[in-house]
CHARMM internal coordinates of N, CA and C (Angstrom, degrees):
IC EDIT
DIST 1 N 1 CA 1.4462
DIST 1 CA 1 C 1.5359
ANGL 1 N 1 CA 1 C 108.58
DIST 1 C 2 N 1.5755
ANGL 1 CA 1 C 2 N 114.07
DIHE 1 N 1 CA 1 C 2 N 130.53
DIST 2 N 2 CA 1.2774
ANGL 1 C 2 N 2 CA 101.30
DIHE 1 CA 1 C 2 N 2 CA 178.16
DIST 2 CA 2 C 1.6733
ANGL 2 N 2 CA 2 C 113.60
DIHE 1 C 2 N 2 CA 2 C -98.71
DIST 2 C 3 N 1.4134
ANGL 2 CA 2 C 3 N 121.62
DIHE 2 N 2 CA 2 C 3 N 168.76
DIST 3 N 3 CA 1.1392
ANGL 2 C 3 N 3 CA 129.89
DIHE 2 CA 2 C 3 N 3 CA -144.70
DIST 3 CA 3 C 1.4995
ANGL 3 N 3 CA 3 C 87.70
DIHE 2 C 3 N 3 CA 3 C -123.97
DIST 3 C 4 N 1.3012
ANGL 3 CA 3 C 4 N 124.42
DIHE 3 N 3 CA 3 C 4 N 128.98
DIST 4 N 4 CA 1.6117
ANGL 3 C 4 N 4 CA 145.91
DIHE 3 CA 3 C 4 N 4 CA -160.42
DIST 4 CA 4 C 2.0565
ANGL 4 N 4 CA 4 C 103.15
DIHE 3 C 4 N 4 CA 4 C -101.96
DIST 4 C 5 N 1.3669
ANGL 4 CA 4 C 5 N 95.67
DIHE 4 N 4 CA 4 C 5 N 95.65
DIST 5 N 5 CA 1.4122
ANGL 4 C 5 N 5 CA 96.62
DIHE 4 CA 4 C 5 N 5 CA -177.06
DIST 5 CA 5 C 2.0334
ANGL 5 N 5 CA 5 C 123.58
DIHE 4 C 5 N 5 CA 5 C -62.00
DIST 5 C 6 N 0.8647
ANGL 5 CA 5 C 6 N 97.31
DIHE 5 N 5 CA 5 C 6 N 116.42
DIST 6 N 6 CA 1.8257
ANGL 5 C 6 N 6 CA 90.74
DIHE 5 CA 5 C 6 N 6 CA 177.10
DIST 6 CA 6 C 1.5361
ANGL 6 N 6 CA 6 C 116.23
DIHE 5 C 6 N 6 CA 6 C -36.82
DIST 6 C 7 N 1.2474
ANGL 6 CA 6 C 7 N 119.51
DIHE 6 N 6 CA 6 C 7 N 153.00
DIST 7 N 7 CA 1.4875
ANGL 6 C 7 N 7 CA 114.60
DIHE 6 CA 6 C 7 N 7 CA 163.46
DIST 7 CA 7 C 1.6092
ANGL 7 N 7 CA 7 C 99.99
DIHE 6 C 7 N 7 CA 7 C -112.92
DIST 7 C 8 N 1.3967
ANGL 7 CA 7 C 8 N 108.29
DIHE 7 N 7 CA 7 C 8 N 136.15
DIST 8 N 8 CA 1.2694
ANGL 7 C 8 N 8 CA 139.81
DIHE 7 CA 7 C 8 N 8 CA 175.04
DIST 8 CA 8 C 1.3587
ANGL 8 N 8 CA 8 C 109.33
DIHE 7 C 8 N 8 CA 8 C -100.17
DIST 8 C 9 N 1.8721
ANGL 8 CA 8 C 9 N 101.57
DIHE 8 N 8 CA 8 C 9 N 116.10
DIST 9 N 9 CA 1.3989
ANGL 8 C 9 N 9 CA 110.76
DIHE 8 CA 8 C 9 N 9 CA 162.55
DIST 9 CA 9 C 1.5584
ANGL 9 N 9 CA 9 C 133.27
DIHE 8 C 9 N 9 CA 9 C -81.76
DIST 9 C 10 N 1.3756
ANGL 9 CA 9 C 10 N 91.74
DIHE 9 N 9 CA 9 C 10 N 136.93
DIST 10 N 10 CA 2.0537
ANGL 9 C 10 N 10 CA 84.89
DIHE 9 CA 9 C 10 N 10 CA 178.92
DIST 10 CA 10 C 1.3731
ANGL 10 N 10 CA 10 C 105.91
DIHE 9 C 10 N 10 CA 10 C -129.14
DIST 10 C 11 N 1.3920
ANGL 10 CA 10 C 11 N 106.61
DIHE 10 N 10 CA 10 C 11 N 174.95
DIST 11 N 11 CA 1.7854
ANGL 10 C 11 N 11 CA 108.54
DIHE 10 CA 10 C 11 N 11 CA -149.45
DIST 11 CA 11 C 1.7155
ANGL 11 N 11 CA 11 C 73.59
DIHE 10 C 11 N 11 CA 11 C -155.58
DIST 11 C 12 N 1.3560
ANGL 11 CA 11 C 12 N 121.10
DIHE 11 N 11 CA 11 C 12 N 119.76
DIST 12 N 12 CA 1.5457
ANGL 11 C 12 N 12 CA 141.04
DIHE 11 CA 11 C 12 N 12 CA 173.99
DIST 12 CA 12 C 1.5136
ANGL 12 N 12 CA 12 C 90.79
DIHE 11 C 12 N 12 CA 12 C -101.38
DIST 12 C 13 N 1.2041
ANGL 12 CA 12 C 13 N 90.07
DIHE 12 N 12 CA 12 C 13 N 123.52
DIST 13 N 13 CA 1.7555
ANGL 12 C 13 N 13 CA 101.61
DIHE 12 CA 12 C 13 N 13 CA 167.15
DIST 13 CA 13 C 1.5310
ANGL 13 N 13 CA 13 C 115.31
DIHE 12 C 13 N 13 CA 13 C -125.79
DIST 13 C 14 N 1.4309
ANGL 13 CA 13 C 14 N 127.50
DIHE 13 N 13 CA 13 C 14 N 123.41
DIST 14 N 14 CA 1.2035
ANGL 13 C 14 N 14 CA 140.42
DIHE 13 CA 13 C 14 N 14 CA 179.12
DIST 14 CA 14 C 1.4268
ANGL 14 N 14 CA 14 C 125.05
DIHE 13 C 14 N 14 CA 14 C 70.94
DIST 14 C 15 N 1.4295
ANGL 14 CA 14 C 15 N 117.86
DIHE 14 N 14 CA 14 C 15 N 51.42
DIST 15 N 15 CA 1.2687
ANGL 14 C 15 N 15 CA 127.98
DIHE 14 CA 14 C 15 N 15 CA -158.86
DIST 15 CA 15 C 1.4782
ANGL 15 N 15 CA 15 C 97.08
DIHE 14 C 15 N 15 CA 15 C -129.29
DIST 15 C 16 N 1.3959
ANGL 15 CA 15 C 16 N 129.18
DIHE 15 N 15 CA 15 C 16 N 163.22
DIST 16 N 16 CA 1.4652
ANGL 15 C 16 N 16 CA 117.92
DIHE 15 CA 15 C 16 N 16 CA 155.48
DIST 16 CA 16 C 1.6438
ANGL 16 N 16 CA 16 C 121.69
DIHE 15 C 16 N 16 CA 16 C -102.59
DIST 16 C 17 N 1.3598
ANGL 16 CA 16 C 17 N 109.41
DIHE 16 N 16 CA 16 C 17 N 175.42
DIST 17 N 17 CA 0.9501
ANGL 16 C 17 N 17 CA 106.47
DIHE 16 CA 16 C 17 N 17 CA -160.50
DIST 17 CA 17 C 1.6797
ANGL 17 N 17 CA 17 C 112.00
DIHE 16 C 17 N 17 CA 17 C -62.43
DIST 17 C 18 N 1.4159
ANGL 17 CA 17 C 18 N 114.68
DIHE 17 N 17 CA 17 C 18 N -21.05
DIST 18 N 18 CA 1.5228
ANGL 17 C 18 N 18 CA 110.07
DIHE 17 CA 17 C 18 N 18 CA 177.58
DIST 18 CA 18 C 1.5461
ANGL 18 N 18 CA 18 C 118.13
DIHE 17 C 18 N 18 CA 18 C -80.45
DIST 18 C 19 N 1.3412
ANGL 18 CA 18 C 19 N 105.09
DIHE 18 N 18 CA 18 C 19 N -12.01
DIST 19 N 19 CA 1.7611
ANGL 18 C 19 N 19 CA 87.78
DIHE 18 CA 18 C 19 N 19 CA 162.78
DIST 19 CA 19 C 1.7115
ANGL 19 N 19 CA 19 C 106.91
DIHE 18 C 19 N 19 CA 19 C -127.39
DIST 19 C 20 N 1.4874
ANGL 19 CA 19 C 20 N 111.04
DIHE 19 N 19 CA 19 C 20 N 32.28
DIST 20 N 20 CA 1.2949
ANGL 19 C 20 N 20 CA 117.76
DIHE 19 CA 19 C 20 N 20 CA 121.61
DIST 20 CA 20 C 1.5560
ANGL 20 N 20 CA 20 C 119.88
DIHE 19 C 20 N 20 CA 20 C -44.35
DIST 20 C 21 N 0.8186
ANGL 20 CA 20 C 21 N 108.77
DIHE 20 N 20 CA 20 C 21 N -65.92
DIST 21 N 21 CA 1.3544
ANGL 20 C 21 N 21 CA 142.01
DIHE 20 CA 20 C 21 N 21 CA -160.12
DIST 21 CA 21 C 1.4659
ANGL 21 N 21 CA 21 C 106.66
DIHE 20 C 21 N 21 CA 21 C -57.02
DIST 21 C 22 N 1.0305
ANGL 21 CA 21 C 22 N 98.74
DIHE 21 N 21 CA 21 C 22 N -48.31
DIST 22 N 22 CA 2.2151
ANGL 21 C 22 N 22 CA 118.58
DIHE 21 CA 21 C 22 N 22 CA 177.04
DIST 22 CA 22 C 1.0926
ANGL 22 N 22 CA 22 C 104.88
DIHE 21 C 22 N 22 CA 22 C -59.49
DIST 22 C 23 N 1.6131
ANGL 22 CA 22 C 23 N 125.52
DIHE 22 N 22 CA 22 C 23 N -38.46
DIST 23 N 23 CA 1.7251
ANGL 22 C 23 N 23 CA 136.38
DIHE 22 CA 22 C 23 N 23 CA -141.41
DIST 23 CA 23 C 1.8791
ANGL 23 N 23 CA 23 C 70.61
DIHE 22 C 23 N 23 CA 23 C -96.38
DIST 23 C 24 N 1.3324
ANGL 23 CA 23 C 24 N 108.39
DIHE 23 N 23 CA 23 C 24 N -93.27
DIST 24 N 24 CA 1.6443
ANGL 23 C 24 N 24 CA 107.11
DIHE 23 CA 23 C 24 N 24 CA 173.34
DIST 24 CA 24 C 1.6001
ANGL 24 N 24 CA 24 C 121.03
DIHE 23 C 24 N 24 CA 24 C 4.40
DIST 24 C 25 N 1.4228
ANGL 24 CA 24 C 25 N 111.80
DIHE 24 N 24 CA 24 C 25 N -60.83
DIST 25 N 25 CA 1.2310
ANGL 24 C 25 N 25 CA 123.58
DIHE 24 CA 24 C 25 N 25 CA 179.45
DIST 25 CA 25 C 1.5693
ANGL 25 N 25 CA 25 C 105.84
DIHE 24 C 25 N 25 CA 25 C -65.84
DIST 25 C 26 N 1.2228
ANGL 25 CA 25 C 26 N 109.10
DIHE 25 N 25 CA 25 C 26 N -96.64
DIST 26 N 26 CA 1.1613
ANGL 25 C 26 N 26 CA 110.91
DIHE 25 CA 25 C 26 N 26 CA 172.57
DIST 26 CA 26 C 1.7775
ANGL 26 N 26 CA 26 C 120.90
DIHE 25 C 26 N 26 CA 26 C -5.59
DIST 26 C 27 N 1.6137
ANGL 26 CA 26 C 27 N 106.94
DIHE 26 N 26 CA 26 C 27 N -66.35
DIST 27 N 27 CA 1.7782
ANGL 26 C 27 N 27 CA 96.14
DIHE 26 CA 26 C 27 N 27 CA 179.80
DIST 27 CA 27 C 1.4949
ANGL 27 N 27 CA 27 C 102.25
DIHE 26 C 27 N 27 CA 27 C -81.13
DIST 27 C 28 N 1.4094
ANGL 27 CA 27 C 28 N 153.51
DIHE 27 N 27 CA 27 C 28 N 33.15
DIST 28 N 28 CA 1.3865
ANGL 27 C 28 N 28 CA 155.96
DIHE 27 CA 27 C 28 N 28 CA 136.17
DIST 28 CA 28 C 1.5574
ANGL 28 N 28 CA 28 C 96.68
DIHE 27 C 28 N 28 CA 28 C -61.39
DIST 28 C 29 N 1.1516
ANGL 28 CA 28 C 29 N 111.47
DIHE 28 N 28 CA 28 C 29 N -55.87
DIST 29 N 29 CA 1.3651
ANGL 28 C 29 N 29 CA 118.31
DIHE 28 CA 28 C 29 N 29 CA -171.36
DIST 29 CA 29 C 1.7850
ANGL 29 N 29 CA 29 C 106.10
DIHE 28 C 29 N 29 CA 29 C -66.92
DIST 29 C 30 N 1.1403
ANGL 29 CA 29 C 30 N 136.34
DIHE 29 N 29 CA 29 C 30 N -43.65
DIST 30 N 30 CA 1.0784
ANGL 29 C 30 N 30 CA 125.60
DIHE 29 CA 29 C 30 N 30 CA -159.90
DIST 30 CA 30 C 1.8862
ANGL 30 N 30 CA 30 C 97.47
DIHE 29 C 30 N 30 CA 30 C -97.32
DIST 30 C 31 N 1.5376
ANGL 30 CA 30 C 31 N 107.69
DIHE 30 N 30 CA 30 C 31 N -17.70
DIST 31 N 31 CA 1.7736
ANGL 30 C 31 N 31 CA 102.93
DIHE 30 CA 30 C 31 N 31 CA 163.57
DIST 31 CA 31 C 1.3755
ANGL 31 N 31 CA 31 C 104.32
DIHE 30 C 31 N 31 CA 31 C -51.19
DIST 31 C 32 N 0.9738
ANGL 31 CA 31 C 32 N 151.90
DIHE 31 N 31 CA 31 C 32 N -47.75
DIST 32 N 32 CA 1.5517
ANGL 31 C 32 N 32 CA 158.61
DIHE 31 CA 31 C 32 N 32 CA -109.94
DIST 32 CA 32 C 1.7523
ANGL 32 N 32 CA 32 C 86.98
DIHE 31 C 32 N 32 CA 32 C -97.08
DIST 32 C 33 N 1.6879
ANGL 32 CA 32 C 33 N 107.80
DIHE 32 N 32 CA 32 C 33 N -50.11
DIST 33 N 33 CA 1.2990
ANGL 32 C 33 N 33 CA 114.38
DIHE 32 CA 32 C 33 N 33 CA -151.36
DIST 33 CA 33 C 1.5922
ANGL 33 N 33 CA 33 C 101.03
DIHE 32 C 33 N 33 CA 33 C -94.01
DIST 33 C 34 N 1.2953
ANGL 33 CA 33 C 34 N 126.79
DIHE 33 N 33 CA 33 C 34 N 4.69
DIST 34 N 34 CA 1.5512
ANGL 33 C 34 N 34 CA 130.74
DIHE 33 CA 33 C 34 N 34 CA 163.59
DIST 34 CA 34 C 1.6024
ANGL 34 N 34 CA 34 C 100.46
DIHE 33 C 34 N 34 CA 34 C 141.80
DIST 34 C 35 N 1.6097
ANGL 34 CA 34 C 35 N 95.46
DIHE 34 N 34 CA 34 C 35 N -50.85
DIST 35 N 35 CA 1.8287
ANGL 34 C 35 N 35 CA 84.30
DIHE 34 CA 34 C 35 N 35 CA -171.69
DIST 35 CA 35 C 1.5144
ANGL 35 N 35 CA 35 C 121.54
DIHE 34 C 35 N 35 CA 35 C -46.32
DIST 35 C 36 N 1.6158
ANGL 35 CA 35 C 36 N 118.09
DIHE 35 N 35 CA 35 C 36 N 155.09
DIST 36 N 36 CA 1.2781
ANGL 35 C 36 N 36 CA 97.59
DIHE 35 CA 35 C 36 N 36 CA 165.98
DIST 36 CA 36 C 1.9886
ANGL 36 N 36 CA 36 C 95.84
DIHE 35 C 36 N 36 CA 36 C -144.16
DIST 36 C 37 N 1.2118
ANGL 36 CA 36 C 37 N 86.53
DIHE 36 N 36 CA 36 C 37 N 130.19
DIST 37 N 37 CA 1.6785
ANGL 36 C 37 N 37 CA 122.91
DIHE 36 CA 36 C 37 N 37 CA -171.59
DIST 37 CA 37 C 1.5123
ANGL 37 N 37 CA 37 C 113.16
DIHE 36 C 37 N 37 CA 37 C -101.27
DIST 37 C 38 N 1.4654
ANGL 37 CA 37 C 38 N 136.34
DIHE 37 N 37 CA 37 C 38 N 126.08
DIST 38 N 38 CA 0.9796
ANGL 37 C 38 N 38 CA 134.57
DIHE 37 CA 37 C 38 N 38 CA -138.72
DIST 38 CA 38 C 1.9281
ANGL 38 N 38 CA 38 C 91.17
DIHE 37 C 38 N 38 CA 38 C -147.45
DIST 38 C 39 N 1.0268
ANGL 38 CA 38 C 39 N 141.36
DIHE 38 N 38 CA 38 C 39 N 69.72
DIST 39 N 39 CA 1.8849
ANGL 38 C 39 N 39 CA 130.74
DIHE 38 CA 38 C 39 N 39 CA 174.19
DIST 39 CA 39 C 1.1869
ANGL 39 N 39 CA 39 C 86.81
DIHE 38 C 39 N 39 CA 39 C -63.37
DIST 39 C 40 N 1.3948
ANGL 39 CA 39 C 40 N 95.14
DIHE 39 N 39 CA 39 C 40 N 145.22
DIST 40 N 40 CA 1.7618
ANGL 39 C 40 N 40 CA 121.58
DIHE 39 CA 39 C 40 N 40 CA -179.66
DIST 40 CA 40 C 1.3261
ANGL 40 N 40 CA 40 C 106.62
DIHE 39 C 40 N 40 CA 40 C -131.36
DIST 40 C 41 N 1.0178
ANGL 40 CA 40 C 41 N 142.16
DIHE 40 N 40 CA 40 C 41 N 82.24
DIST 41 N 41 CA 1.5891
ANGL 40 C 41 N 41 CA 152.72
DIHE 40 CA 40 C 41 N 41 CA 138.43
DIST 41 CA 41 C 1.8487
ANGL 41 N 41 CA 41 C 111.59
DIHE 40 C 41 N 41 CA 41 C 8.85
DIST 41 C 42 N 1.2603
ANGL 41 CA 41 C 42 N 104.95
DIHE 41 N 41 CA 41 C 42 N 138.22
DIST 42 N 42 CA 1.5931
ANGL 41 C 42 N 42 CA 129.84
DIHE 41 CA 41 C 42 N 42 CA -158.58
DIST 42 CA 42 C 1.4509
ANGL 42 N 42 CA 42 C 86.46
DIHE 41 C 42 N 42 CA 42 C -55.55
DIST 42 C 43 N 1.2755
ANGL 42 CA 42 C 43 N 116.97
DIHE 42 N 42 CA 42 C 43 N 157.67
DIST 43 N 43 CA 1.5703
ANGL 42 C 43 N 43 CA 116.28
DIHE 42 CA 42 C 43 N 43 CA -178.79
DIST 43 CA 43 C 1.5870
ANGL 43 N 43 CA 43 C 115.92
DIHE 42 C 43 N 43 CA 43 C 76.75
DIST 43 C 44 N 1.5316
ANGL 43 CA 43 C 44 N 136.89
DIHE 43 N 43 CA 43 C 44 N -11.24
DIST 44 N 44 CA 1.3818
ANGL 43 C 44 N 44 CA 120.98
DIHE 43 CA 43 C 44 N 44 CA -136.50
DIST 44 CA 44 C 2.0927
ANGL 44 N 44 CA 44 C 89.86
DIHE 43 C 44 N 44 CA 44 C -80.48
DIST 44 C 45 N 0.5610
ANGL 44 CA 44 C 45 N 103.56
DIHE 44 N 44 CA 44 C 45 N -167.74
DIST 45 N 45 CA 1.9587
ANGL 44 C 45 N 45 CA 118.80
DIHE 44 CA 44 C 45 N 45 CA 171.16
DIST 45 CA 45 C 1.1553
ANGL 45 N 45 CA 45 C 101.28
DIHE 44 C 45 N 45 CA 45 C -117.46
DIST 45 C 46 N 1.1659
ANGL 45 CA 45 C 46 N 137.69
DIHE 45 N 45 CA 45 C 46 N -22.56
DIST 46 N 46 CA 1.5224
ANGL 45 C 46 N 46 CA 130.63
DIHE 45 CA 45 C 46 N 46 CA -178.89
DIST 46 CA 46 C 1.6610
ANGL 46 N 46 CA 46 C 101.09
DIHE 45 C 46 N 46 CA 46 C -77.83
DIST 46 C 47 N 1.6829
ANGL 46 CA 46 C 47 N 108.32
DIHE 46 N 46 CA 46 C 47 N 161.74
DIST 47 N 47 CA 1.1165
ANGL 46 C 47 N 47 CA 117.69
DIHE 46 CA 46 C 47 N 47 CA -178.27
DIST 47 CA 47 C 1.4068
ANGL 47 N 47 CA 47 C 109.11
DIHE 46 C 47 N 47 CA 47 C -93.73
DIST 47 C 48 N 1.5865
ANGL 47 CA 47 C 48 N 116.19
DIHE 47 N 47 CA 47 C 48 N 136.98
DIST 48 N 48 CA 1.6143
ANGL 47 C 48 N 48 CA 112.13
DIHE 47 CA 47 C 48 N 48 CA 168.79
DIST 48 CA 48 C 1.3451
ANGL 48 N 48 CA 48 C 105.73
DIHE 47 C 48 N 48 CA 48 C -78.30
DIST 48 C 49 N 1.6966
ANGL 48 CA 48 C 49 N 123.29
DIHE 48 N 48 CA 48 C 49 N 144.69
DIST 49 N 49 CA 1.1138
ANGL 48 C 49 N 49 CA 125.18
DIHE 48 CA 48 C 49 N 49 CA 143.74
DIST 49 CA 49 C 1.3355
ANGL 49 N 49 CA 49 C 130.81
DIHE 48 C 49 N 49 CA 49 C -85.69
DIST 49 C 50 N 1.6261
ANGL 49 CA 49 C 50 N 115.02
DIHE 49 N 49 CA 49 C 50 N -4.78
DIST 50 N 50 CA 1.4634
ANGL 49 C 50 N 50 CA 139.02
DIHE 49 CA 49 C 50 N 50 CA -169.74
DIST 50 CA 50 C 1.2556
ANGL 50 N 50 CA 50 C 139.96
DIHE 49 C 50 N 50 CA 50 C -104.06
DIST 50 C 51 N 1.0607
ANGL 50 CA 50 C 51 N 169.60
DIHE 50 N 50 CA 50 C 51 N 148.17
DIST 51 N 51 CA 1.4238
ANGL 50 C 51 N 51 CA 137.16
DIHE 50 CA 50 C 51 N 51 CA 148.61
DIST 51 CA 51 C 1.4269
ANGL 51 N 51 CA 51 C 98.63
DIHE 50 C 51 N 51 CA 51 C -134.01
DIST 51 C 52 N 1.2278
ANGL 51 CA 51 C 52 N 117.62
DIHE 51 N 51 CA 51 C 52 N 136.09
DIST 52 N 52 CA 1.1454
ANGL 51 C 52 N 52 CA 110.20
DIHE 51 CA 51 C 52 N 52 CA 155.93
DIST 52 CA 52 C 1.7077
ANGL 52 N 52 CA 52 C 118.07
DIHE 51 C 52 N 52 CA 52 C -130.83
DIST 52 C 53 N 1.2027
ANGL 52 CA 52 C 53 N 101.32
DIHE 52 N 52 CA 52 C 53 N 126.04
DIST 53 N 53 CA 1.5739
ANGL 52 C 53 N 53 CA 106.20
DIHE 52 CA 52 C 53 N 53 CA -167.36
DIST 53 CA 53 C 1.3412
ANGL 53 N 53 CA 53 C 115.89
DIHE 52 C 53 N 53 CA 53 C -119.65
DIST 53 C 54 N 1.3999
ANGL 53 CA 53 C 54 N 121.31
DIHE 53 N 53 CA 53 C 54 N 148.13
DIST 54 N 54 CA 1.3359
ANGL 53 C 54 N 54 CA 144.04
DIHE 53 CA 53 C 54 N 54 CA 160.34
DIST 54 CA 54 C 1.6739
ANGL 54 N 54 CA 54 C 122.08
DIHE 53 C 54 N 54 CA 54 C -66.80
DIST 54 C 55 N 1.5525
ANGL 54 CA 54 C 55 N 83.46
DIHE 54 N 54 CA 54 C 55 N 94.35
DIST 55 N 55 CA 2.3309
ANGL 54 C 55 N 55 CA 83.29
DIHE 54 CA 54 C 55 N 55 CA -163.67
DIST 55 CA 55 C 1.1500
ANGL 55 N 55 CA 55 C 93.64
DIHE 54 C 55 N 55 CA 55 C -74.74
DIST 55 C 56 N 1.0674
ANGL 55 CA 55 C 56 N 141.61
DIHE 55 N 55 CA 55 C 56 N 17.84
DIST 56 N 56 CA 1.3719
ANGL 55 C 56 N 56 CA 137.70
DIHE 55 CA 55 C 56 N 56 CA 161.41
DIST 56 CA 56 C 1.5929
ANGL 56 N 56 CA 56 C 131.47
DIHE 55 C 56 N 56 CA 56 C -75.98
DIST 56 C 57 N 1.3890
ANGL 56 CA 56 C 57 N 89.29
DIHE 56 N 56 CA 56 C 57 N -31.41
DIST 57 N 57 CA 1.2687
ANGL 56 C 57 N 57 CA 119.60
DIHE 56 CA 56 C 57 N 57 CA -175.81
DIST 57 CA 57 C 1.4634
ANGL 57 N 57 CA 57 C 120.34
DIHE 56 C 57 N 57 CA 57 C -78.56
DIST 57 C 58 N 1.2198
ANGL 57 CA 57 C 58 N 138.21
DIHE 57 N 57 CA 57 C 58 N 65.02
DIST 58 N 58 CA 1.5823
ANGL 57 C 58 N 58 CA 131.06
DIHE 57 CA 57 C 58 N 58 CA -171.70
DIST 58 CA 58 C 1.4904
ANGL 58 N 58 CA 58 C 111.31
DIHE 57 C 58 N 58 CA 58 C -25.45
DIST 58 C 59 N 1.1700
ANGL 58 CA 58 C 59 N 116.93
DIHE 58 N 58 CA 58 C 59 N -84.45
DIST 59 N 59 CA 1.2079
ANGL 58 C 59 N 59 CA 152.67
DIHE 58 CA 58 C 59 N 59 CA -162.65
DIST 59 CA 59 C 1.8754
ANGL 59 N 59 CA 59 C 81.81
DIHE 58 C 59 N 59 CA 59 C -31.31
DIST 59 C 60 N 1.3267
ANGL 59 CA 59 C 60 N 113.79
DIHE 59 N 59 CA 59 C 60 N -55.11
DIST 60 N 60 CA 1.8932
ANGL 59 C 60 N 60 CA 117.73
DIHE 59 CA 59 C 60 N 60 CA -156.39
DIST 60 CA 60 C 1.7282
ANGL 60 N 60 CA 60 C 84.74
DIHE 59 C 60 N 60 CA 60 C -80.94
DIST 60 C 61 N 1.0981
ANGL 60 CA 60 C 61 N 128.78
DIHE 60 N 60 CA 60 C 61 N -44.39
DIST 61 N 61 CA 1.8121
ANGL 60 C 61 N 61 CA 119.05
DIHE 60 CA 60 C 61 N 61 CA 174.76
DIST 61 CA 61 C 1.1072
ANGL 61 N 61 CA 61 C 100.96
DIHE 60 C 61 N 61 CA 61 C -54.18
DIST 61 C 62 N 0.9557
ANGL 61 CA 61 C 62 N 142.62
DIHE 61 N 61 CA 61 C 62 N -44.47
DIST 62 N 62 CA 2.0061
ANGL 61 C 62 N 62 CA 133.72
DIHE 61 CA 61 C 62 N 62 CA -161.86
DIST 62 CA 62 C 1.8365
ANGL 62 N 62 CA 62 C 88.07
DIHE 61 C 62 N 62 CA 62 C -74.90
DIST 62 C 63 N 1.3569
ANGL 62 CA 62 C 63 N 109.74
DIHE 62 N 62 CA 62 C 63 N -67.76
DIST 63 N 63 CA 1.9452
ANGL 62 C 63 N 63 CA 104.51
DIHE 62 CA 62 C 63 N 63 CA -173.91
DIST 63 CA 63 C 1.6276
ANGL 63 N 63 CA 63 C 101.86
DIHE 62 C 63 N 63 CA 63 C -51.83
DIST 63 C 64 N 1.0496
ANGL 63 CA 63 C 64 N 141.85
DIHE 63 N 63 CA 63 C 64 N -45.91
DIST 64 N 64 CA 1.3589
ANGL 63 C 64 N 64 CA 120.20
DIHE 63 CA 63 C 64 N 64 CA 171.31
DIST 64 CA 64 C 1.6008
ANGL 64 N 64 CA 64 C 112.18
DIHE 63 C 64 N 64 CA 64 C -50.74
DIST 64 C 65 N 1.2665
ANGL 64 CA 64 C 65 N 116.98
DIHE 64 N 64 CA 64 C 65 N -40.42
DIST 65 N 65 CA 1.7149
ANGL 64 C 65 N 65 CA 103.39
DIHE 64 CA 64 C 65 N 65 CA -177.97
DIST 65 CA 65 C 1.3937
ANGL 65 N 65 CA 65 C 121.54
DIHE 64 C 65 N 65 CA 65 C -77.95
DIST 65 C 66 N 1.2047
ANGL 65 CA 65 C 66 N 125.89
DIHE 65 N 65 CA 65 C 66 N -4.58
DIST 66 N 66 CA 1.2287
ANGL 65 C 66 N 66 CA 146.16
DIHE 65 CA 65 C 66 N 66 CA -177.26
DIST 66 CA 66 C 1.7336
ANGL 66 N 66 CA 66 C 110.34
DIHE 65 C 66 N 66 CA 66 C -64.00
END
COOR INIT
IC SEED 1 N 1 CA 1 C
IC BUILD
């Protein structure tokens, strides 16, 4: 019997849209191999389980502490 992997939401904070784009790529690539990775866009109703943020980014450190 096979075993039905969860999908895990992530929420990119303070990044631009071109390495949006990388992160996108990148988990395309790692769907392939079982995981399944789900970015959820600012606003979504769904819950993140993820964050991945740009500590570079002030502005995206303050919305993570929020």
């Amino acid at each position: 019997m096979s075993q039905k992997t969860p999908t895990i939401a992530i929420r990119l904070l303070g990044f631009s849209p071109k390495e949006e784009g990388t992160f996108s790529t990148v988990l395309a690539v790692v769907r392939e191999k079982g995981c399944r990775y789900l970015i959820l866009k600012p606003g979504s109703l769904h819950d993140y389980e993820l964050y991945i943020v740009n500590a570079e980014d002030l502005k995206a450190l303050a919305t993570l502490s929020d």
